[in-house]
VEXDREN-2710 file (C-alpha; in Angstrom, 1 decimal):
% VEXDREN-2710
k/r/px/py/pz
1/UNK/-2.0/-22.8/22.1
2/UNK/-2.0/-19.0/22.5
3/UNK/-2.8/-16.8/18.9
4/UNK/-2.2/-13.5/17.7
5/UNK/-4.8/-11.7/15.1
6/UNK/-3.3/-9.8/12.4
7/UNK/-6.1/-6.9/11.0
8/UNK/-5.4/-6.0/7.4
9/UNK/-7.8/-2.7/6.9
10/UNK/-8.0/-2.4/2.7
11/UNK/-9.5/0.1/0.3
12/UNK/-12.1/-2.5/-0.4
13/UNK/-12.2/-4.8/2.2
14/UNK/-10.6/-5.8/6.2
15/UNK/-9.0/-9.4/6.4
16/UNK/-8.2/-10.8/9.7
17/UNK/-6.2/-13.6/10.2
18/UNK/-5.7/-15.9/13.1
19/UNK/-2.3/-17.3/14.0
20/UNK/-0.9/-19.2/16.0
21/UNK/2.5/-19.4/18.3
22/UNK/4.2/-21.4/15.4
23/UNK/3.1/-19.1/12.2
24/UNK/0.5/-21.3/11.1
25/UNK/-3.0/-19.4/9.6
26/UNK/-5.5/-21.0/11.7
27/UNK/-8.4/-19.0/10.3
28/UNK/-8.7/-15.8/8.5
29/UNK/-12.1/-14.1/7.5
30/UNK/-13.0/-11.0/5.8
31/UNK/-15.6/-8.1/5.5
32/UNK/-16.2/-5.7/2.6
33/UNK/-17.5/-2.2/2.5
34/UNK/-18.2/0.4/0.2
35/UNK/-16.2/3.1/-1.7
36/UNK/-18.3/6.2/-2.3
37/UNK/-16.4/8.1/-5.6
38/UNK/-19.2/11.9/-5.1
39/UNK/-17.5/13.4/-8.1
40/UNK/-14.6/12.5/-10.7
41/UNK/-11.1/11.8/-9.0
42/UNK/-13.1/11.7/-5.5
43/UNK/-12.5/8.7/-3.3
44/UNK/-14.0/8.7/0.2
45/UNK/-15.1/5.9/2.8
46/UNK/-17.1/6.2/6.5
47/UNK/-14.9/5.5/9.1
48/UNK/-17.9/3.7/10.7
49/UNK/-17.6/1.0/7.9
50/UNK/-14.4/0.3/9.1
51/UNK/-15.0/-0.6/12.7
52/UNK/-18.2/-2.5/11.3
53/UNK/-16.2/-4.6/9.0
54/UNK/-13.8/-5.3/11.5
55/UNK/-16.6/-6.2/14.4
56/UNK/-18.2/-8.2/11.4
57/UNK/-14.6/-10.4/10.4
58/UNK/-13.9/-10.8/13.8
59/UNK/-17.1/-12.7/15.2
60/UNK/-16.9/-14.7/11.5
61/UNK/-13.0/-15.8/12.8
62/UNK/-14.6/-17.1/16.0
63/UNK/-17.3/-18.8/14.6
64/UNK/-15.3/-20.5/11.9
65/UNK/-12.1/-21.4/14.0
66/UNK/-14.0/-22.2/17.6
67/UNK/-10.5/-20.6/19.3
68/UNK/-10.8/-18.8/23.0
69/UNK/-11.0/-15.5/22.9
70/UNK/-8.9/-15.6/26.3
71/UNK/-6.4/-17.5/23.7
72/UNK/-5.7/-14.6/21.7
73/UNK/-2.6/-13.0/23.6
74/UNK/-2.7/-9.9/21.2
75/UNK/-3.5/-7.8/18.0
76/UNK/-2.2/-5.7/15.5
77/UNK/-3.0/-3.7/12.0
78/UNK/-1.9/-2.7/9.1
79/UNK/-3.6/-0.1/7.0
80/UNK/-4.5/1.5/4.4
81/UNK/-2.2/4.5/4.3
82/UNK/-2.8/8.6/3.3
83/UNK/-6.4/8.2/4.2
84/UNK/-7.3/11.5/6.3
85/UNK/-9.7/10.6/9.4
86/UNK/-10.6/14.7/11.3
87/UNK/-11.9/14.2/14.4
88/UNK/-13.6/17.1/17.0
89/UNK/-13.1/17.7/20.1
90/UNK/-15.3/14.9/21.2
91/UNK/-13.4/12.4/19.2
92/UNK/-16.5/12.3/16.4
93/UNK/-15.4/12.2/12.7
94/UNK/-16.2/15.4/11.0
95/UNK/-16.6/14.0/7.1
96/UNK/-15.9/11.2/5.0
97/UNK/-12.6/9.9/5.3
98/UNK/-10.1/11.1/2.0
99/UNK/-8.5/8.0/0.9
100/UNK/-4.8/7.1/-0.9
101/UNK/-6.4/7.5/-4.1
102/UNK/-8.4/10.3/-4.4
103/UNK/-6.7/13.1/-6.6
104/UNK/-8.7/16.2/-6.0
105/UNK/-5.4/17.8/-3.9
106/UNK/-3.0/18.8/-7.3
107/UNK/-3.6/22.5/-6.1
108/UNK/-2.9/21.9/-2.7
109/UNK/0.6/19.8/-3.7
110/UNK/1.8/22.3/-6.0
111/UNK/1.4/24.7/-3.4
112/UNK/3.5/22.8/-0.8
113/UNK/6.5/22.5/-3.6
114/UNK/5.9/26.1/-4.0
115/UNK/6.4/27.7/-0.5
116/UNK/9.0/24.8/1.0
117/UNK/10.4/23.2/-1.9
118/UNK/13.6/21.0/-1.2
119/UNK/13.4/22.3/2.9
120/UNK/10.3/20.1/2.4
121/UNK/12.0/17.1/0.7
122/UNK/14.8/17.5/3.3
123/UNK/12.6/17.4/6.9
124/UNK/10.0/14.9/4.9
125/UNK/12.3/12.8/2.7
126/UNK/8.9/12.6/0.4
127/UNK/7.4/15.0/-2.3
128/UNK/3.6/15.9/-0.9
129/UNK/1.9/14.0/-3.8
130/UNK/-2.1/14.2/-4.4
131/UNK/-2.3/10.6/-2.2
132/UNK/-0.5/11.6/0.6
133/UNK/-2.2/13.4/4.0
134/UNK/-0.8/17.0/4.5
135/UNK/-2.7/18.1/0.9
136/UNK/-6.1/16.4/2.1
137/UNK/-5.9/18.6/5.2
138/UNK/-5.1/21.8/3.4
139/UNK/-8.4/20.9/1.0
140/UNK/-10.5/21.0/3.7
141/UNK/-8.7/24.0/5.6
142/UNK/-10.1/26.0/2.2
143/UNK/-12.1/24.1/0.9
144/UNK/-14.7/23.2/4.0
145/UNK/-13.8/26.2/6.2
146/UNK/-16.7/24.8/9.0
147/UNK/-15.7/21.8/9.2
148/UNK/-12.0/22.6/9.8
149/UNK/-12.5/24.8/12.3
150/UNK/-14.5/21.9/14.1
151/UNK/-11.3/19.7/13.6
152/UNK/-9.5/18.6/17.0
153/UNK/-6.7/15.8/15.1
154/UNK/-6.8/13.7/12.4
155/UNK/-5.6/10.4/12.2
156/UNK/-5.5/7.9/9.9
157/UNK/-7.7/4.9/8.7
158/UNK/-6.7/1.6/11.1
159/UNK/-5.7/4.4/14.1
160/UNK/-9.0/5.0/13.5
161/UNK/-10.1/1.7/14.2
162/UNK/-7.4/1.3/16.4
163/UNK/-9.1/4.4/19.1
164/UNK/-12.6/2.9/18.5
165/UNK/-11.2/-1.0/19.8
166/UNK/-9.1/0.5/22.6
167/UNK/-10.9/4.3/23.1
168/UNK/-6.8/5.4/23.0
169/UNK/-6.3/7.9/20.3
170/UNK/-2.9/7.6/18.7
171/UNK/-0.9/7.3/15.4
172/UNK/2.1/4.7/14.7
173/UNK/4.9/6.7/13.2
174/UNK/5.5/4.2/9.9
175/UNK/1.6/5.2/8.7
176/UNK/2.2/8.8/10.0
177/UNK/5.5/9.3/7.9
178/UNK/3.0/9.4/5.0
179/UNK/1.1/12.1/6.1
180/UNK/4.4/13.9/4.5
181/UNK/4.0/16.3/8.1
182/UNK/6.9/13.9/9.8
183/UNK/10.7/15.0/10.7
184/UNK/11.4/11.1/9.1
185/UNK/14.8/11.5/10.3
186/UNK/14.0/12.8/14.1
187/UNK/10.8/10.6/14.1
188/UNK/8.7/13.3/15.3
189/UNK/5.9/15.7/13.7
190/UNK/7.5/18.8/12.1
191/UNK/7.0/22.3/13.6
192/UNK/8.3/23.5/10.6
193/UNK/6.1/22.3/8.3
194/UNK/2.9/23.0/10.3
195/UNK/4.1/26.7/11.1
196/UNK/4.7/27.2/7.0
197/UNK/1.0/25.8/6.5
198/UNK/-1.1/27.4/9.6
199/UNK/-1.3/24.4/11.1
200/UNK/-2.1/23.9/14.7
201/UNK/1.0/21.2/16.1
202/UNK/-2.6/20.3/18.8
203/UNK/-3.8/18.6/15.6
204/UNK/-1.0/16.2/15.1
205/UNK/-1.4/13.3/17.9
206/UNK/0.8/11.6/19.9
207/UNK/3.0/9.1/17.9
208/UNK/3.4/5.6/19.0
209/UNK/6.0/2.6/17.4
210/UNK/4.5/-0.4/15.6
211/UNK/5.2/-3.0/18.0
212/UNK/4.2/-0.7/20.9
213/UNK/1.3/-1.8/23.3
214/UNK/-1.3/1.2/23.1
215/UNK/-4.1/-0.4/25.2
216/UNK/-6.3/-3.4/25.5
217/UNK/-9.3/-4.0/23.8
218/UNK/-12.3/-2.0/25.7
219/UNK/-15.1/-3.3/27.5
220/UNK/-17.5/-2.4/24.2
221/UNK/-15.7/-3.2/21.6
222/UNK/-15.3/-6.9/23.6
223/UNK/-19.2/-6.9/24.1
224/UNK/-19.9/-6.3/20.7
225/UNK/-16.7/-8.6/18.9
226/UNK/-16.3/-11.4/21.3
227/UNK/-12.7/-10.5/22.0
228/UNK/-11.6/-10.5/25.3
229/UNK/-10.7/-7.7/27.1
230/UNK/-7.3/-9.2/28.3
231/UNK/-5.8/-8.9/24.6
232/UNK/-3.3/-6.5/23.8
233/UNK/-3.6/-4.0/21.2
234/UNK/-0.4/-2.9/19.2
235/UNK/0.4/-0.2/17.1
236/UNK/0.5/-1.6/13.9
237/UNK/1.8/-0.6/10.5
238/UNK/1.1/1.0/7.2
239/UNK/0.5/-1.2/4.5
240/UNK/3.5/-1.5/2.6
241/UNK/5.7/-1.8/5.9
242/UNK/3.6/-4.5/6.7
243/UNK/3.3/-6.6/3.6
244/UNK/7.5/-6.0/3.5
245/UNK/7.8/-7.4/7.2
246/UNK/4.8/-10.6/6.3
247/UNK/7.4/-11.2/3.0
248/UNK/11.0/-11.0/5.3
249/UNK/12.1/-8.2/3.6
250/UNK/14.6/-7.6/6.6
251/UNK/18.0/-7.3/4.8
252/UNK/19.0/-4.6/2.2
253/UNK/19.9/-6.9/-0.4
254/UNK/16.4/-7.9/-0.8
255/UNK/13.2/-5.9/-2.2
256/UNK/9.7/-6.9/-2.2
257/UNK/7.1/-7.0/-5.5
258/UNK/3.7/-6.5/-4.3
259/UNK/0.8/-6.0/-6.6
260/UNK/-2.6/-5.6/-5.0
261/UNK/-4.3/-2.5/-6.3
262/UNK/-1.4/-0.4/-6.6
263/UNK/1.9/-1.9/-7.0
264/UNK/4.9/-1.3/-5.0
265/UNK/8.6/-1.8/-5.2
266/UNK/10.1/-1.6/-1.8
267/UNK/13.3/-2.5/-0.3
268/UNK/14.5/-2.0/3.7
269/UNK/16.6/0.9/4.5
270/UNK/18.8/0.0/8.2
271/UNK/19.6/3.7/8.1
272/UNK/18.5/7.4/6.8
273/UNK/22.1/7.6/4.1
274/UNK/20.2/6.9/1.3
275/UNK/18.6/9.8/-1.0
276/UNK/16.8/9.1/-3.8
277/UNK/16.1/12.8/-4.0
278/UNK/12.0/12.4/-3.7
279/UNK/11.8/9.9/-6.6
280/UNK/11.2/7.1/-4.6
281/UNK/9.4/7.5/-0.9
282/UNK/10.9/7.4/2.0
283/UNK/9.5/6.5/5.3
284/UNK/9.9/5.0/8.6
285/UNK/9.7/1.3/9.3
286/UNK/7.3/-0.6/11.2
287/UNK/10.6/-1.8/12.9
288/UNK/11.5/0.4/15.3
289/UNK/14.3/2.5/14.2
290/UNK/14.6/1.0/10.8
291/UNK/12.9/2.3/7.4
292/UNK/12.1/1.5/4.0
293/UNK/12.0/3.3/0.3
294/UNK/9.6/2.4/-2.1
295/UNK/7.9/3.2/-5.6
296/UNK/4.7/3.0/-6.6
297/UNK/2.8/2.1/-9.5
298/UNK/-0.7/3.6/-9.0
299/UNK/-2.8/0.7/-11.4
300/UNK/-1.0/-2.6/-11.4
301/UNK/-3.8/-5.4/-10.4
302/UNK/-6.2/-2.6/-10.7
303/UNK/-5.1/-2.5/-14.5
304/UNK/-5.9/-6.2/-14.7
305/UNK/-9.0/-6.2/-12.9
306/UNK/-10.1/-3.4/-15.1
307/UNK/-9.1/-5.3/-18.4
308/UNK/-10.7/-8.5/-17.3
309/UNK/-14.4/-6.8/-15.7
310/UNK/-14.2/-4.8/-19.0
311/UNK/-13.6/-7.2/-22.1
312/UNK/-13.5/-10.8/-20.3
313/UNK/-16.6/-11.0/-17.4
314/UNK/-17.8/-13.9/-17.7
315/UNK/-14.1/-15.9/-17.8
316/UNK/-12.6/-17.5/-14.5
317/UNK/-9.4/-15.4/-13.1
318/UNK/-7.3/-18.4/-13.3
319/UNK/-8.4/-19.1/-17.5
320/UNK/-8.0/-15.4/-17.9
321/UNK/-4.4/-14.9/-16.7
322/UNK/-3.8/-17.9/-17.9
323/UNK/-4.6/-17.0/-21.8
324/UNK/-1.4/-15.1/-21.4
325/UNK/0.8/-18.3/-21.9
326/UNK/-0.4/-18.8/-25.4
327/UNK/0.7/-15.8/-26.2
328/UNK/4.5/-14.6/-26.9
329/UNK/7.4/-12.6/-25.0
330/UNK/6.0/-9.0/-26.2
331/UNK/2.6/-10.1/-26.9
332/UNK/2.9/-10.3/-30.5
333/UNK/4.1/-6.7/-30.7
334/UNK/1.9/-5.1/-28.2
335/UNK/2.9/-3.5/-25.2
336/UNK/0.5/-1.9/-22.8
337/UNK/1.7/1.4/-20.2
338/UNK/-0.6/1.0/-16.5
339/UNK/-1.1/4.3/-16.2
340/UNK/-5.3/4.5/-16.2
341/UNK/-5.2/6.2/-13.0
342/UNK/-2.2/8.5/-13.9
343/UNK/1.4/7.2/-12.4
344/UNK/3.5/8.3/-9.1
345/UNK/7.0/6.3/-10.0
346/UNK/8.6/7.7/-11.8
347/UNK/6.3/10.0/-13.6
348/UNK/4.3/11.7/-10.3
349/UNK/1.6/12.8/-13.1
350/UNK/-2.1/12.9/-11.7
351/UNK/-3.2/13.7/-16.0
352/UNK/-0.8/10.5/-17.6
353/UNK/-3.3/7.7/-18.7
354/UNK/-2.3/4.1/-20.4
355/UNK/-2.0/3.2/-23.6
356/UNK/-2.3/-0.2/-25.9
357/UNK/0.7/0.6/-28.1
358/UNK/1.2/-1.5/-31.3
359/UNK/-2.7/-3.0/-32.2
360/UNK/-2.7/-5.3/-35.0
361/UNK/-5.3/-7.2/-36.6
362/UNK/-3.4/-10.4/-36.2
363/UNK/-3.5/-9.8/-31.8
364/UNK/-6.2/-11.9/-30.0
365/UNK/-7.6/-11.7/-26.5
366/UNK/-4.6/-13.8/-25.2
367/UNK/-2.2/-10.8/-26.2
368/UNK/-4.1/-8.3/-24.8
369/UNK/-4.2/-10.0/-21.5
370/UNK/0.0/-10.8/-22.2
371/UNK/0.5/-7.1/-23.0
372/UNK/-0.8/-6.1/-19.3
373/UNK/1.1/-8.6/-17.7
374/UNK/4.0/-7.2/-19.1
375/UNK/3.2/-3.7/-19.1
376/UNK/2.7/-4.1/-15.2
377/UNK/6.1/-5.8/-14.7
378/UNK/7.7/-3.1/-16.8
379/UNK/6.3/-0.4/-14.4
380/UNK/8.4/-2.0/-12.0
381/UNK/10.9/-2.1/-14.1
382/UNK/11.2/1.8/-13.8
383/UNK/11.2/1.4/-10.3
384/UNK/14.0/-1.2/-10.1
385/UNK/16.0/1.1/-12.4
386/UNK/15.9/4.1/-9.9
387/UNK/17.8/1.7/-7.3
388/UNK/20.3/0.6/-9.2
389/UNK/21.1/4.1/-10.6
390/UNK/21.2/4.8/-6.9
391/UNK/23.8/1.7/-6.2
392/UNK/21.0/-0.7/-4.8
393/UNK/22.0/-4.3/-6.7
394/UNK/19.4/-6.6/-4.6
395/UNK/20.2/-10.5/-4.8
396/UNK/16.4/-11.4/-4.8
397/UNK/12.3/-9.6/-5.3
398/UNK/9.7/-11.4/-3.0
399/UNK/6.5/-11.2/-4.9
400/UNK/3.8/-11.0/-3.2
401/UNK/-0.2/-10.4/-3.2
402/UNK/-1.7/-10.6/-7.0
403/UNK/1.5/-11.3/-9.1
404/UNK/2.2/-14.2/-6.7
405/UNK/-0.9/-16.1/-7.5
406/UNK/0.4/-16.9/-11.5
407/UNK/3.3/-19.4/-12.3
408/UNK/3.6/-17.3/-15.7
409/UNK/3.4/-14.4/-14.2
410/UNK/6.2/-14.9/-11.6
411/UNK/8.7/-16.2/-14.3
412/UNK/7.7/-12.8/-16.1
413/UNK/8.9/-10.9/-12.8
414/UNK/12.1/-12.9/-12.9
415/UNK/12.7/-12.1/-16.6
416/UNK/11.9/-8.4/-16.6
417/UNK/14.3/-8.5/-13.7
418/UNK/16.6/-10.3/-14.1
419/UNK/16.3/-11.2/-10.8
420/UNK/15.5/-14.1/-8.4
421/UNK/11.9/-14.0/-7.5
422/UNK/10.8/-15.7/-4.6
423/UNK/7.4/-17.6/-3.9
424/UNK/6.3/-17.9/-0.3
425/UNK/4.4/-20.6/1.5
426/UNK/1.7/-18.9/2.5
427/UNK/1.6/-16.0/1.4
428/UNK/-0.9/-13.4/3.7
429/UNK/0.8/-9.9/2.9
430/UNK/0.5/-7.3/4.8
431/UNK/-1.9/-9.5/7.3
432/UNK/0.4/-11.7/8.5
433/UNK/3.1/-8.5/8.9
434/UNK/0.7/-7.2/11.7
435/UNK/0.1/-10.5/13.2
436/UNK/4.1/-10.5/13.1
437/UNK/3.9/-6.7/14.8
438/UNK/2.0/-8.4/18.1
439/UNK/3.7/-11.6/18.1
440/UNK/7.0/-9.5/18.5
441/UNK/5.4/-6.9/20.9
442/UNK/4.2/-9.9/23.2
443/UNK/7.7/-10.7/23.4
444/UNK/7.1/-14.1/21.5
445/UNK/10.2/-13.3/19.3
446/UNK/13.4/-10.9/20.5
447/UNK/13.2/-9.5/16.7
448/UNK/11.5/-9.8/13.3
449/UNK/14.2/-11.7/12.2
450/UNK/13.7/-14.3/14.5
451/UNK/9.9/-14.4/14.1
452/UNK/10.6/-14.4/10.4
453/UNK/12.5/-17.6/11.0
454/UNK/9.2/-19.5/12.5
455/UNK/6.4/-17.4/10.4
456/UNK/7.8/-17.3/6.9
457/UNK/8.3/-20.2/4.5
458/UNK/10.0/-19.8/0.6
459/UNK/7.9/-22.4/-1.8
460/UNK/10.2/-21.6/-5.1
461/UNK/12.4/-19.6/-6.2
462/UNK/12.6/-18.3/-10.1
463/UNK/15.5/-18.0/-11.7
464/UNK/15.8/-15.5/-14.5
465/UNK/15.8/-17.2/-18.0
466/UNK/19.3/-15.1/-20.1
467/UNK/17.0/-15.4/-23.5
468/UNK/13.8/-13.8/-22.1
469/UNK/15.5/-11.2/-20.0
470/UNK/17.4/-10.1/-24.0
471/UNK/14.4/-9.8/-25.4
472/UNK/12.7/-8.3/-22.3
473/UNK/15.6/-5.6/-22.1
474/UNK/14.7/-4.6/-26.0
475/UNK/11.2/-4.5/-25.3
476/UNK/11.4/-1.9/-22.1
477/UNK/13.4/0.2/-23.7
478/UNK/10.6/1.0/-26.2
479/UNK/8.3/0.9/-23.4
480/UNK/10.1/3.7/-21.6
481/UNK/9.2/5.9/-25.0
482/UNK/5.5/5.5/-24.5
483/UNK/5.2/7.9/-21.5
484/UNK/6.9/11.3/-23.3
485/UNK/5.4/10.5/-26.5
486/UNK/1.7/9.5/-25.0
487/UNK/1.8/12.6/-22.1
488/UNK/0.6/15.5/-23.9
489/UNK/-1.9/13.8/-26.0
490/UNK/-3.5/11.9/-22.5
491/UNK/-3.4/15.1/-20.8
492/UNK/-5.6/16.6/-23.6
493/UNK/-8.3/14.0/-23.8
494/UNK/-8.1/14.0/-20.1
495/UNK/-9.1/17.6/-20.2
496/UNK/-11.5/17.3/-22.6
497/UNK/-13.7/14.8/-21.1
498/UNK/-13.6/16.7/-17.9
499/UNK/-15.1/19.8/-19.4
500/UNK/-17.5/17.9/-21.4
501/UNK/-18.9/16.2/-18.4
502/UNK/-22.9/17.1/-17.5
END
C-alpha cells in the first residue's frame, strides 16, 4: 500500500495525517507550540516552532503507524493563512512571524483604502483587513525600519515549512491571494500594488499551484524526520481552501460551515463573475484555475472555548455542549453576538466586542451555553445572507471542524439555515484537503472530483425542521439589531481599557 501525508499547520498546533491509496486515516499525530501575545492585539509565533512541531508529528506518525517511509509516495499542507514570515538574503527569518490574528495593522489598512481604494478592490478582489499580509509588511516598513531593510521575501507560515523540508523557497498562489498583493484574476503578484506602496516586486517570490511538485524532501530534513528522500513535496493550500476541498465543496451549489477558531462560510467559485464588492473574500483555489468566496467570523469556537475555560473548567466538552439541549430555541430569551475579538463578516470592525443580550434571573448555565451556540450560527447567518442577496441559493452546508462534533448543534446549523447540513465520515478538515492536494499531484486521481469520490464519505444529512427555522428567523432579526445598537458603546469601553492599561 502506497500513502500520502497531509500537514495541517494551525495557530495552535500541526496535525499530520497518514492516508492511504483508498482515503482511509491510517494514523494522524499532532504537535503543539506556543503563541507569544508581547502587547495587546499582538499575536506572533517562531517560525522555528513550526518546522519543530512538524519534525516532532512526523517521527510520532511513524512510530505509532510502523508504515515505510519509502511507502509514502508524497506530501502536502495547508496553512495557517495572513501570517507574514521576512526572510534576508540568506534565507534567515528576520522577527517573529505576524499571524491572522494580530490586529496592530488598523493604520496601515486605512491607509491602503486611502491611496487605492476600489483600484485595490478591483486588482485584489479583497479589502486589506488588519489579518491579511500586505498591512503586516507596511508595519514593519515603518515601524522596524532595520529590520525591513534586511528583508529579501516574505512568505508565509507552511511555505515556510515548506523551504525548510525541501530548501525550495516558494509560495502557492491560493495562500498568496491573501497577502491582498495578488492580480486574483491574472494569478500573478501586482506591480501595481507594490509600486503604490514602495514595495520591491524582488520581495514577492515565485508562485507555485497547489497540486504542483516543488521538490523532494531534502537530505536533512529526512535525517532528522525519518521521511524518505524519494517523497514528493506539493504545494499545498491555505486553510480554508483546504478544509473546503477535505469537505467536497467542488460544486457551486454547495458551501461549507467550518468552525475551528474562526468560523468561515465558504462556497466554490468555477469562475472570477461573481462580485461581492469586498464583503465577502475572494481568492484563488487550491484547484488550479478555480476559486472560492468566503466570510469570516473572527470568534466562533474561540467564543465557546472562551465561555467554557471561563465559567465551566472543570466540566467535560461533551456535558458542556451538551447542557444546551435542556435549554430552549432562543435560550430562554438570551441571545449572545461572537464578536469578543471584534468581527470581519459583515461588520470588518477591529473595536466591535460581544454582547449577552437579554440576562434574566430565571437563565441557568444551560442558556448561557445555548445562547453561544446560537449566537455562533447566527454569525453565519449574516454570512449566508450576503450570498443570497448576491443570487447564491446553495442546496446543502457541509459542517465541518467544531460544529460537526454536536448532534444539537448540527440540527441548530440546519434550522438557522434552513438548509441541509451534511455530516461526514471522517471528518479531518483541512488535513485531509492537503493529503487530497498530493494524492491528486501524484496523479492518483485525474481531478478532485474523482479523489473526492474515494476519500470523502456523508454520515447524515440534517434536514431543516419548518417550526425551528420560524422561530429562528424571528430571533436573527433581533439579533441583527445588537451590532448598531452595541458598536458605539463596545468601542468606548474598548478605549477605555486601553488607556487605562499599566
Amino acid at each position: 500500500m502506497k500513502y500520502v501525508i497531509g500537514v495541517d499547520l494551525g495557530t495552535s498546533a500541526v496535525k499530520v495525517l497518514l492516508v492511504d491509496q483508498s482515503g482511509a486515516v491510517t494514523a494522524q499525530a499532532s504537535a503543539a507550540y506556543p503563541l507569544q501575545q508581547p502587547q495587546p492585539g499582538y499575536s506572533e509565533q517562531n517560525p522555528e516552532d513550526w518546522v519543530s512541531g512538524v519534525k516532532d508529528a512526523i517521527e510520532k506518525l511513524f512510530a505509532t503507524s510502523k508504515v515505510a517511509a519509502s511507502d509514502i509516495e508524497g506530501l502536502s499542507y495547508s496553512g495557517q493563512m495572513h501570517g507574514l514570515v521576512l526572510l534576508d538574503a540568506a534565507g534567515k527569518v528576520l522577527r517573529p512571524a505576524i499571524l491572522w490574528n494580530d490586529t496592530r495593522t488598523t493604520k496601515q489598512s486605512e491607509e491602503i483604502m486611502a491611496k487605492m481604494g476600489d483600484k485595490f478592490l478591483e486588482i485584489t478582489r479583497n479589502r486589506p483587513l488588519e489579518g491579511f499580509t500586505l498591512p503586516k509588511i507596511l508595519w514593519v516598513k515603518e515601524n522596524e525600519p532595520e529590520i525591513f531593510k534586511q528583508a529579501a521575501t516574505f512568505v508565509l507560515p507552511k511555505d515556510y515549512v515548506r523551504y525548510r523540508m525541501t530548501g525550495t523557497l516558494n509560495m502557492e498562489l491560493s495562500d498568496a491571494a491573501g497577502t491582498v498583493m495578488v492580480d486574483i484574476a491574472k494569478k500573478a503578484w501586482s506591480q501595481e500594488v507594490c509600486d503604490a506602496f514602495d514595495l520591491p516586486m524582488s520581495i514577492c517570490p515565485p508562485l507555485v499551484e497547489a497540486t504542483d511538485q516543488v521538490g523532494m524532501i531534502s537530505a536533512d530534513f529526512a535525517k532528522e524526520s525519518g521521511l524518505a528522500t524519494s517523497t514528493a513535496v506539493f504545494g499545498g493550500g491555505a486553510d480554508n481552501a483546504c478544509g473546503a476541498i477535505g469537505a467536497g465543496i467542488l460544486r457551486p451549489d454547495q458551501a461549507m460551515c467550518s468552525i475551528g477558531t474562526s468560523g468561515v462560510i465558504l462556497a466554490y467559485e468555477p469562475d472570477t463573475q461573481a462580485d461581492y464588492h469586498g464583503q465577502l473574500h475572494f481568492f484563488n483555489h487550491a484547484v488550479p484555475g478555480r476559486f472560492y468566496s468566503m466570510g469570516v467570523t473572527l470568534a466562533a469556537g474561540y467564543s465557546l472555548s472562551w465561555f467554557k475555560k471561563t465559567f465551566a473548567p472543570e466540566a467535560s466538552f461533551n456535558d458542556f455542549v451538551g447542557s444546551a439541549s435542556t435549554s430552549t430555541i432562543g435560550a430562554h430569551g438570551l441571545l449572545f453576538a461572537p464578536y469578543i475579538v471584534g468581527e470581519r463578516t459583515p461588520y470588518a470592525d477591529a473595536k466591535i466586542r460581544g454582547s449577552f443580550i437579554g440576562i434574566d434571573g430565571k437563565q441557568t448555565r444551560a442558556d448561557f451555553v445555548r445562547a453561544v451556540l446560537e449566537g455562533i450560527v447566527f454569525s453565519f447567518r449574516d454570512i449566508l445572507d450576503i450570498y443570497e442577496a448576491n443570487g447564491k441559493n446553495f442546496k446543502q452546508l457541509v459542517s465541518i471542524g467544531g460544529g460537526s462534533k454536536s448532534e444539537l448543534w448540527l440540527q441548530i446549523q440546519a434550522d438557522i439555515f434552513n438548509k441541509e447540513v451534511v455530516r461526514l465520515e471522517s471528518e479531518q478538515g483541512p488535513g485531509m484537503g492537503a493529503a487530497m492536494i498530493a494524492a491528486v499531484g501524484l496523479g492518483w486521481f485525474a481531478d478532485f472530483s474523482g479523489c473526492a469520490e474515494k476519500f470523502i464519505a456523508v454520515k447524515k444529512v440534517y434536514q431543516p425542521n419548518p417550526e425551528h427555522v420560524a422561530e429562528y428567523q424571528q430571533l436573527h432579526q433581533i439579533y441583527q439589531q445588537i451590532y448598531p445598537q452595541t458598536k458605539k458603546m463596545t468601542g468606548a469601553l474598548l478605549d477605555f481599557e486601553e488607556s487605562h492599561q499599566v
